[in-house]
KOLDREN-782544 format. One line per 10 residues: number of its first residue (from 1); their letters; for each residue x, y, z of C-alpha. Coordinates in steps of 0.001 Angstrom, whole numbers, plus 500000, padded with zeros to 6 digits. Each point is the difference from the previous one (the first is absolute). Example, Ala and Ser with C-alpha at 12.3 -4.5 7.8 and 13.67 -1.06 7.14 Angstrom:
<guses>
1> AS> 512300 495500 507800  501370 503440 499340
</guses>
This chain:
<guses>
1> XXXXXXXXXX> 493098 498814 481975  499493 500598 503602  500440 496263 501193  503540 500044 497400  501333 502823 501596  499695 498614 503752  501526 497040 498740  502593 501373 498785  500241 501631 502964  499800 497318 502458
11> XXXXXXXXXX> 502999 498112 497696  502257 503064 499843  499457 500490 503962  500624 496208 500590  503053 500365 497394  501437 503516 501833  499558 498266 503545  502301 496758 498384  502178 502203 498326  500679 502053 503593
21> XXXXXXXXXX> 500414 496622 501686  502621 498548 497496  501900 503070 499283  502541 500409 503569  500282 496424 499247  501635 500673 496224  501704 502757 501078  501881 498069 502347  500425 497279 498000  501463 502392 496519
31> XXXXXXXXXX> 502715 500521 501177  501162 496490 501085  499637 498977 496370  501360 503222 498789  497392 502465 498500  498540 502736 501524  496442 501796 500314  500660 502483 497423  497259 502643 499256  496976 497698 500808
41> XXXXXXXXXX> 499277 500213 503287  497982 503322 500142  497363 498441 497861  498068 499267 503644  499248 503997 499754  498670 499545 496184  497846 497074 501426  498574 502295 503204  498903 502470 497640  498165 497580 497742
51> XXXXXXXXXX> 498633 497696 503027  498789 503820 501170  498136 500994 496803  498666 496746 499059  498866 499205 503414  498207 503257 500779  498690 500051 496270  498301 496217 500212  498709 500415 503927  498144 503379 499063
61> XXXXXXXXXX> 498297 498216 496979  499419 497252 502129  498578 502051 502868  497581 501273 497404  498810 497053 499171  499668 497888 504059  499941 503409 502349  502313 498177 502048  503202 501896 501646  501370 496309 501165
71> XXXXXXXXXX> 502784 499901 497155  500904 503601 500886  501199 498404 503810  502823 497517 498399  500843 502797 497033  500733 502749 501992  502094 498571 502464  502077 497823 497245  500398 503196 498001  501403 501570 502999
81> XXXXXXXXXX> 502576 496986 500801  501343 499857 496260  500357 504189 499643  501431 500243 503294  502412 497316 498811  500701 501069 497138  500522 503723 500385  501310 500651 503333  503622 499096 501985  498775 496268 499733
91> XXXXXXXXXX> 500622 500062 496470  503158 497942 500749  498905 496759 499144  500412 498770 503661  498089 497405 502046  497036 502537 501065  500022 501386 496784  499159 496333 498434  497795 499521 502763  497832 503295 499067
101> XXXXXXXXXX> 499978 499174 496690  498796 496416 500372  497161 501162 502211  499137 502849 498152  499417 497807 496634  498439 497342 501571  497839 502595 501626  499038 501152 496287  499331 496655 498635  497825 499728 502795
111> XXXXXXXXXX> 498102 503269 498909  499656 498944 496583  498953 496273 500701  497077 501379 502499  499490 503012 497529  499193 496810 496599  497784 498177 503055  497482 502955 501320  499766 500744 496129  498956 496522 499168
121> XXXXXXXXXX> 498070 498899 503089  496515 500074 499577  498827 502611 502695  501858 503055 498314  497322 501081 498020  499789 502933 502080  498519 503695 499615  502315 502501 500381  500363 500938 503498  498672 496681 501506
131> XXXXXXXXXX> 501831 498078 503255  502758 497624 499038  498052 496631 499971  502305 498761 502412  499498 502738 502548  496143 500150 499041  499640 495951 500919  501686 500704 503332  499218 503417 501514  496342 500418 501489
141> XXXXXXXXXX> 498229 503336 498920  499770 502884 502168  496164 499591 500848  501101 496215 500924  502882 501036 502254  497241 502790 501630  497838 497496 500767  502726 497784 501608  501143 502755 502050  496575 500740 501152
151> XXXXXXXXXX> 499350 496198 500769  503454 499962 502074  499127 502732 502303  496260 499306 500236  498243 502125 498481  496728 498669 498007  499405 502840 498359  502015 500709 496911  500647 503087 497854  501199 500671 496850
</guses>
């Protein structure tokens, strides 16, 4: 259910960061062959509030499964972009207001993409409250980094 949901997640942010890119382009070019916008274009608010809940709802479940926050660093920020965007003065359909929203979803396909791969790769069977794998693989313990601090200033003698 999990992996389906941050699929779906990672096509409706890759759809919402197309749909931001295209739309100044049709509503420049409406006009020319005579229709206009109509009632459609606040559905980018509708989308922000499903991109929200879906997003935070699949990268908690995921988090309880890899104990990884890594997902939560291209979520956050994207979330920020699209509400930002979508609910403030910017709401105007302008150039930076395309440009957030772009950002912003490609930001949250990028959450849910890395969200399906640290549930799936094969180091996140992890007890809760264990080191992201990642971080683990690259960051020496603190008894290790004692012991190189002692060694760098001399000393032979090392306490813990």
């Amino acid at each position: 259910m999990l992996k389906h949901a941050d699929r779906l997640g990672l096509i409706a942010s890759s759809l919402c960061a197309v749909h931001c890119a295209l739309t100044p382009v049709l509503l420049a070019v409406l006009p020319v062959v005579g229709l206009n916008a109509g009632g459609w274009i606040d559905t980018d608010q509708a989308f922000v509030v499903f991109a929200t809940l879906l997003g935070a709802t699949t990268l908690t479940l995921g988090w309880r499964r890899h104990r990884a926050f890594r997902a939560w660093m291209f979520l956050l920020p994207g979330l920020a972009l699209v509400w930002i965007g979508s609910f403030s003065t910017l709401h105007d359909h302008g150039l930076l207001h395309a440009v957030m929203m772009v950002i912003g979803g490609l930001l949250l396909a990028c959450a849910h993409l890395l969200n399906l791969k640290l549930i799936h790769s094969p180091t996140r069977a992890m007890q809760p409250g264990a080191q992201d794998p990642v971080c683990a693989a690259t960051t020496p313990s603190a008894p290790t980094q004692i012991n190189e601090m002692h060694s760098a200033i001399g000393c032979s003698n090392t306490h813990h």
